[in-house]
N, C-alpha and C positions, 0 to 999 in steps of 0.2 A: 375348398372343401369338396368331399366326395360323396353322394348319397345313395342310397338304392329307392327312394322315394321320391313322389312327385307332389306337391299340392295344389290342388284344384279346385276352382271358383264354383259351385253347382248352385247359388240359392240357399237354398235350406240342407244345408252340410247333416245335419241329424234325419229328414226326414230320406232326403236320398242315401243315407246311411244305409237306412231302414228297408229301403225297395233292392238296394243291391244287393241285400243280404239273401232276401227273397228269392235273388236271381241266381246266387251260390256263388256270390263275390264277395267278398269282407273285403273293408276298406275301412279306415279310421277317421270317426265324427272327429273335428276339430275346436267342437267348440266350448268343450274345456279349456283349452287353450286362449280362448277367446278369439275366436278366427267361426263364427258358428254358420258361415256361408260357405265352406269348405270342408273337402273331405283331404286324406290323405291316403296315397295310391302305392304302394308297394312297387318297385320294378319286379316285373317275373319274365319267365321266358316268351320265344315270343309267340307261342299260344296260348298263352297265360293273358299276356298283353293285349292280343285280338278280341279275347272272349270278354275281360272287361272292358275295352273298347263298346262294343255291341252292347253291353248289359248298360254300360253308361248312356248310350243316346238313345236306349231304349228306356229311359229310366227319365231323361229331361226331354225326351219328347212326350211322356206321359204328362208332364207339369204345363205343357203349354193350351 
């Protein structure tokens, strides 16, 4: 199978939802699906990729 998406382990999938939105990143809470430690991450280009990069560990370095 082929995806343009990634899923990714964060904690609290809804609340880092919540701080990367803040950060001008949408990514999708999982936990509808019942996965609620996880977010879902779109493939974008790779500026797109670097920025959420950065927005993400700047997002689980806040939780520590």
């Amino acid at each position: 199978a082929v995806v343009n998406f990634i899923l990714v382990e964060v904690g609290n999938g809804r609340d880092v939802f919540e701080k990367l939105m803040r950060e001008g990143i949408i990514v999708r809470p999982m936990d509808g699906y019942g996965l609620p430690g996880h977010v879902r991450i779109t493939i974008g280009t790779k500026l797109e990729n670097k920025k959420c990069m950065r927005a993400l560990k700047k997002v689980l370095s806040q939780g520590k």
